[in-house]
C-alpha positions as CSV (number, residue, x, y, z in Angstrom):
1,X,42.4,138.5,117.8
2,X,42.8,135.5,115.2
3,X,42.3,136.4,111.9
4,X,41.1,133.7,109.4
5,X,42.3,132.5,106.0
6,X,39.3,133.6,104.6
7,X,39.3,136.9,106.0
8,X,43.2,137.3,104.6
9,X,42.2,136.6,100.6
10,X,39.5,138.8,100.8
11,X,41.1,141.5,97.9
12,X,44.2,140.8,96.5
13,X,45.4,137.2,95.5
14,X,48.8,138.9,94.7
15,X,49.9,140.3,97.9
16,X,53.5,141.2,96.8
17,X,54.1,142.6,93.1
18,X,57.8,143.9,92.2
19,X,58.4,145.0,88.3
20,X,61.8,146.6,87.3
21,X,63.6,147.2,90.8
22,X,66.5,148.8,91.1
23,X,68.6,149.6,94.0
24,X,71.7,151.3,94.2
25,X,74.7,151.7,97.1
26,X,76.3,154.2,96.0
27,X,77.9,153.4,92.7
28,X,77.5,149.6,93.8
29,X,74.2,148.2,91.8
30,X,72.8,145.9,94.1
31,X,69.3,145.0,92.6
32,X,69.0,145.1,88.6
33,X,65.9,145.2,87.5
34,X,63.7,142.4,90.0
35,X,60.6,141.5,88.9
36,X,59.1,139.1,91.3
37,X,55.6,138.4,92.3
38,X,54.3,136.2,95.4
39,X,50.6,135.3,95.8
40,X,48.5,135.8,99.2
41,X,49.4,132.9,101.3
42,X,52.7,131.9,99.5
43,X,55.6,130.9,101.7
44,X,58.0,132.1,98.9
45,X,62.0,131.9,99.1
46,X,64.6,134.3,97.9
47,X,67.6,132.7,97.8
48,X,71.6,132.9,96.3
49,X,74.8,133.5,97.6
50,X,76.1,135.9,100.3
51,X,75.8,139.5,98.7
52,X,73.1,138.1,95.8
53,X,71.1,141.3,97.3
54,X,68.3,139.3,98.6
55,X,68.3,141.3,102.1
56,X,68.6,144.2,99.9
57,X,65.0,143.4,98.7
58,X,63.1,142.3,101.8
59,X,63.9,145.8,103.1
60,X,62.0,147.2,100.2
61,X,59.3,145.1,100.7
62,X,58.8,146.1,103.8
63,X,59.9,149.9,103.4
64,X,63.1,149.9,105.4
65,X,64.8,150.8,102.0
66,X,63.6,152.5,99.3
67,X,65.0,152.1,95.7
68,X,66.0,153.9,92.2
69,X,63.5,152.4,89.4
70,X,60.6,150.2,89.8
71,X,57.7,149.7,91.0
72,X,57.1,147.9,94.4
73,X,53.3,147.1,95.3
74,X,52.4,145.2,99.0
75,X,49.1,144.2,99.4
76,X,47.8,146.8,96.5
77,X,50.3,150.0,98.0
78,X,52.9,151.3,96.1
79,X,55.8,151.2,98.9
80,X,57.9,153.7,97.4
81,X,55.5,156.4,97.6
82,X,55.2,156.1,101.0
83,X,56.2,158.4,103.9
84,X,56.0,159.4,107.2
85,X,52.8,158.3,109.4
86,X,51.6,156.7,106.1
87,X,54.9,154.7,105.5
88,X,54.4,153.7,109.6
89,X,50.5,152.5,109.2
90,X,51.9,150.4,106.2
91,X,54.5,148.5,108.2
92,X,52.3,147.7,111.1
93,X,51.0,145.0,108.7
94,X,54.4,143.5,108.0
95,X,56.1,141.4,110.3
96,X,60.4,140.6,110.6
97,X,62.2,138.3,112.2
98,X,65.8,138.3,112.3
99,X,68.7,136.1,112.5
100,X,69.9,137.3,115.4
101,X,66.5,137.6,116.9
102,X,66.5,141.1,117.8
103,X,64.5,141.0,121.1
104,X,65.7,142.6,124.7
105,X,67.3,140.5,126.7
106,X,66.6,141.9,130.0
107,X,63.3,142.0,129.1
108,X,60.7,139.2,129.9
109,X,59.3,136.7,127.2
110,X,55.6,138.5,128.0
111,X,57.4,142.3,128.1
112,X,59.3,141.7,124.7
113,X,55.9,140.7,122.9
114,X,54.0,143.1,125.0
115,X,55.9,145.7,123.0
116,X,54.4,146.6,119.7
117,X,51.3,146.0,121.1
118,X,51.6,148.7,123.7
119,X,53.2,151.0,121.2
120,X,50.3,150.7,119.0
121,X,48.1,151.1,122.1
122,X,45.7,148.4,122.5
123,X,43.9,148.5,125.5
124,X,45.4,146.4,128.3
125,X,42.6,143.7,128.6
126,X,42.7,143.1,124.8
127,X,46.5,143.6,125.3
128,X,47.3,140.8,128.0
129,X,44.3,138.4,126.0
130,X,46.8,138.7,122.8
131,X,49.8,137.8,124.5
132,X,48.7,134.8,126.0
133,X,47.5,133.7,122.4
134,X,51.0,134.2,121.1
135,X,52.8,133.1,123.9
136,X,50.5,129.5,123.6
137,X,51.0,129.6,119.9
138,X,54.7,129.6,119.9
139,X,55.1,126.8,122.7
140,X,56.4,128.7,125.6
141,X,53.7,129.1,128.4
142,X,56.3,128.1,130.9
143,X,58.9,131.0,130.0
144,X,56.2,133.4,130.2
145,X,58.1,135.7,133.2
146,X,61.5,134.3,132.1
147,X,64.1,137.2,131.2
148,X,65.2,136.6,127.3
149,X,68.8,136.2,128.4
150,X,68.4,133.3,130.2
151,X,66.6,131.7,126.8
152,X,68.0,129.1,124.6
153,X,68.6,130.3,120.7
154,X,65.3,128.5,119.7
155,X,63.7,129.8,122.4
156,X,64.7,133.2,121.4
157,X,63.3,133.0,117.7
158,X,59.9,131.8,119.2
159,X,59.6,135.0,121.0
160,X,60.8,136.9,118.2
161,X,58.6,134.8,115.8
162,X,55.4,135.8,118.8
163,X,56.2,139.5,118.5
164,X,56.8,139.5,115.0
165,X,52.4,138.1,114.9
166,X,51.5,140.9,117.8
167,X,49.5,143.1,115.4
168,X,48.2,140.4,112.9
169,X,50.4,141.2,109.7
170,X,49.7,140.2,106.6
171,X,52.8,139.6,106.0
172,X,55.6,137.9,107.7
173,X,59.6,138.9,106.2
174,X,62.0,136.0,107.7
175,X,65.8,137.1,106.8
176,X,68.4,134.1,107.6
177,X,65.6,133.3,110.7
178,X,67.3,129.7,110.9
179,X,71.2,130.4,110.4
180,X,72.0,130.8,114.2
181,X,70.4,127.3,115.0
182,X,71.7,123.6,115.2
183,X,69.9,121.2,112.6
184,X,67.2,120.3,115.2
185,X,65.8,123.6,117.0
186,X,65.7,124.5,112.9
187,X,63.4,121.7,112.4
188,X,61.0,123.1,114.9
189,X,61.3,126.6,113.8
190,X,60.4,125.9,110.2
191,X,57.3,123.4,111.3
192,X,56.3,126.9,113.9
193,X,56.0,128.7,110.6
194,X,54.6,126.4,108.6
195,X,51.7,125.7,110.8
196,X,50.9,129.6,111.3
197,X,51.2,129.9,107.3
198,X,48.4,127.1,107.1
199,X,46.4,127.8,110.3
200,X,46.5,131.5,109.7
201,X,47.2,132.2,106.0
202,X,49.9,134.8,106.5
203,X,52.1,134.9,103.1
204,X,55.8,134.7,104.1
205,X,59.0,135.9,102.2
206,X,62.0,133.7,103.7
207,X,65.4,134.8,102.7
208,X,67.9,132.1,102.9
209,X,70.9,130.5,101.6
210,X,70.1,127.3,103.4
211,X,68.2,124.7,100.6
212,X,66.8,122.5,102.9
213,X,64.7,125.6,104.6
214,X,63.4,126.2,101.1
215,X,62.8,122.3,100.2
216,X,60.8,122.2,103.7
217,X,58.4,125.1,104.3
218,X,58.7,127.2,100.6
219,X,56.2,126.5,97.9
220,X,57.8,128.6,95.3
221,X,61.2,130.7,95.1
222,X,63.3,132.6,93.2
223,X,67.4,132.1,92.7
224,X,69.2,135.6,92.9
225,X,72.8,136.4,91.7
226,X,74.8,139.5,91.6
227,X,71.3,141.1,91.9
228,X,69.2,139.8,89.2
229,X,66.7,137.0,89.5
230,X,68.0,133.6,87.3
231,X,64.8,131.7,87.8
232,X,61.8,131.3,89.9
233,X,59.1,129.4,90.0
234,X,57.4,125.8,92.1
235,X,60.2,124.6,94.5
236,X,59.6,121.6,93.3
237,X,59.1,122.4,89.7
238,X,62.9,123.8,89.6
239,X,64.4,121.0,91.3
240,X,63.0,118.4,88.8
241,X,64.1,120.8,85.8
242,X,67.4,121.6,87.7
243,X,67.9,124.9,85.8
244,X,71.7,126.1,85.4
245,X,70.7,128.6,87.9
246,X,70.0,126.2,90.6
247,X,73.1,124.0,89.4
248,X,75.5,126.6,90.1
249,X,73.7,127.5,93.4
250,X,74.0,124.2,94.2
251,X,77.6,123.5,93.0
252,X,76.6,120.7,91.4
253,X,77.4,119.6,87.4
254,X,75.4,117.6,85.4
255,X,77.6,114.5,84.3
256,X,77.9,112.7,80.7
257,X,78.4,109.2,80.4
258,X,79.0,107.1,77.7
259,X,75.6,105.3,75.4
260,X,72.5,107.0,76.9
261,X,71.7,109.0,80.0
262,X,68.4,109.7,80.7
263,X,67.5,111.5,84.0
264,X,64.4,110.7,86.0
265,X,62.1,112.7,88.3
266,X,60.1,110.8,90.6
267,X,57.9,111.3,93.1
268,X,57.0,109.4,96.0
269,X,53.5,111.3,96.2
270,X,52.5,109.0,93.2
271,X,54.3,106.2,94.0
272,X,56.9,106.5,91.7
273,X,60.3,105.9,94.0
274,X,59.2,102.2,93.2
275,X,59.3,102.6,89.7
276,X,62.9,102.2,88.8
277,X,62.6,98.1,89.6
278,X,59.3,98.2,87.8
279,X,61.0,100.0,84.7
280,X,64.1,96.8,85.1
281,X,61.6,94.2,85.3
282,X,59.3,95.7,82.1
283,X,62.2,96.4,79.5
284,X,64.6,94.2,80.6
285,X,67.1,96.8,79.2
286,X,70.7,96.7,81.5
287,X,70.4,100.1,83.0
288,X,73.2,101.3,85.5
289,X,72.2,104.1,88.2
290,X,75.0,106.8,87.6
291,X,73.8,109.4,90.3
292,X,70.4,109.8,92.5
293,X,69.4,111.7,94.9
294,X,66.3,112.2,97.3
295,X,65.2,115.4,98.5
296,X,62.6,116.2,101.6
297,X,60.0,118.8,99.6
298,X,57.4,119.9,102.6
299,X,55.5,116.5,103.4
300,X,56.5,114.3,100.8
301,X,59.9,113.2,99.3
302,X,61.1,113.3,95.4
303,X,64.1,112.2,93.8
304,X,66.3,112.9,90.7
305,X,68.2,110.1,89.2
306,X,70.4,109.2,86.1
307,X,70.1,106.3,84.4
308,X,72.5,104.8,81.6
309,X,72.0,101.9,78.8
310,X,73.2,100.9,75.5
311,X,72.2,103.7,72.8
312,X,70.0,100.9,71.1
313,X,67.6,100.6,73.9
314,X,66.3,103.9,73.9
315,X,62.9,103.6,72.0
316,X,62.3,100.7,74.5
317,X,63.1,102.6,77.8
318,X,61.4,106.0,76.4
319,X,58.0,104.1,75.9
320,X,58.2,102.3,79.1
321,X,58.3,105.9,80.8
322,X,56.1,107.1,78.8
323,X,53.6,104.6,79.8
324,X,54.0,105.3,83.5
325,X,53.8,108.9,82.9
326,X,57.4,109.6,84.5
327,X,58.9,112.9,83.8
328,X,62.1,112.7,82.4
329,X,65.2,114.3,80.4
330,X,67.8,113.3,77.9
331,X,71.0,114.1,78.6
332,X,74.6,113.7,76.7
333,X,75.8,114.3,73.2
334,X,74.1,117.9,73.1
335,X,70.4,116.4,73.3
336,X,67.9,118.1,75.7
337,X,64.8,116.8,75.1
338,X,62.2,116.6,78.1
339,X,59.1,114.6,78.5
């Protein structure tokens, strides 16, 4: 019943293409004009503020909506075209988990995934064999005949997460899947899903308003507010440019200081979180730290810091970055000049 990576990028290396969407409630314009585009095996994030109409634009992704203007292709479909039996075929190929998990909780942890298989009719060998896969991949063997009510939260999401898989989508749709969970049973739902993106090469579309899901699993991401898309791109790419979209998401303000302000991106992939006593040691230029950060990005770790010195040590600390290839921007006094 596994399908392989190799098997899932067999046509289309854009699995999910939307130009121009436009989605109305009424006289309430939730989506204005979306263009948005995630590759086969992305784990892409949609994120913004409550009401930013990311929700709004899973569930035309996967059909639950439909929408005004636009086009809306899945896996080569146009979505908004379809109807009836054809619209149902299309969506057995699209997983959802929820943040309320959405199983039955008088129902067993076997009967809840048995489900969509039996509604799609698979033969009851093939259907118990499949099961027992899912039930294995998601860690809970044990809970097998245990009713869902008597389930912890994280114990819930891995069933939903199992019967979300039952028919092999191509897609899986994850829509606040973490905000019901402590810090810790998080953790272990976002490494679930990583591993089945990389052991499996299902493309995911996580909607979230939580950063650190995004900085963890997502490799690229779009910022949505008041229904248009302010930026998207590499998760780590907008980090280290910190675009005003991603500021304001963040809350955060980039600060001024007097004599220069340079602000560094470093990454500790290529050693460079040891860099800011190297650059001390090669300048000697009297730098002070004024803000830093470091931020957890999927297996490895990168940071964002602002340095200060006297204006007339610039060309000095400029070619000392320059030589160890650090990424970098000027800040202050209305410059904006990046490496």
């Amino acid at each position: 019943m596994q399908v392989s990576v190799a098997k899932r990028r067999k046509v289309w290396n854009v699995m999910i293409q939307g130009t121009g969407i436009c989605k109305s409630f009424d006289d309430l314009q939730v989506l204005k004009n979306v263009n948005f585009t995630v590759e086969n095996g992305d784990i892409y994030g949609l994120v913004g503020r409550s009401g930013a109409g990311k929700s709004t634009l899973l569930r035309c992704i996967n059909g639950l909506l439909t929408f005004e203007k636009g086009d809306l292709t899945v896996d080569g479909v146009h979505v908004n075209q379809l109807k009836g039996s054809e619209l149902r075929a299309f969506q057995k190929n699209i997983g959802m988990i929820f943040q309320h998990f959405a199983i039955l909780d008088r129902k067993t942890v076997y009967e809840n995934i048995q489900l969509p298989i039996k509604w799609a009719k698979v033969p009851k060998e093939a259907m118990d064999a499949r099961i027992k896969e899912l039930i294995e991949l998601v860690g809970m063997t044990e809970k097998t005949h245990t009713a869902a009510r008597n389930l912890s939260g994280g114990q819930k999401q891995r069933v939903a997460i199992a019967r979300a898989l039952a028919l092999n989508p191509k897609i899986l749709l994850c829509d606040e899947a973490t905000s019901a969970l402590d810090p810790s049973t998080t953790q272990s739902i976002l490494e679930l899903l990583l591993e089945i993106n990389q052991k499996f090469g299902i493309t995911m579309v996580m909607v979230t308003h939580q950063m650190s899901v995004v900085q963890r699993v997502c490799n690229k991401m779009s910022i949505l507010e008041d229904g248009e898309i302010r930026d998207s791109g590499q998760v780590e790419e907008l980090f280290k440019k910190q675009s005003p979209a991603l500021i304001k998401l963040l809350g955060e303000e980039q600060e001024s200081f007097e004599g220069k302000n340079i602000e560094l991106f470093l990454s500790e992939k290529a050693g460079e979180d040891e860099l800011l006593a190297k650059i001390a040691i090669e300048t000697g230029v009297p730098y002070k730290i004024k803000s830093g950060k470091l931020d957890k990005y999927r297996d490895g770790r990168y940071g964002r810091f602002v340095i200060n010195f006297p204006d007339n040590d610039e060309t000095k600390m400029l070619e000392c970055l320059k030589k160890h290839g650090i990424d970098y921007k000027v800040l202050g006094k209305g410059q904006d000049e990046a490496r």
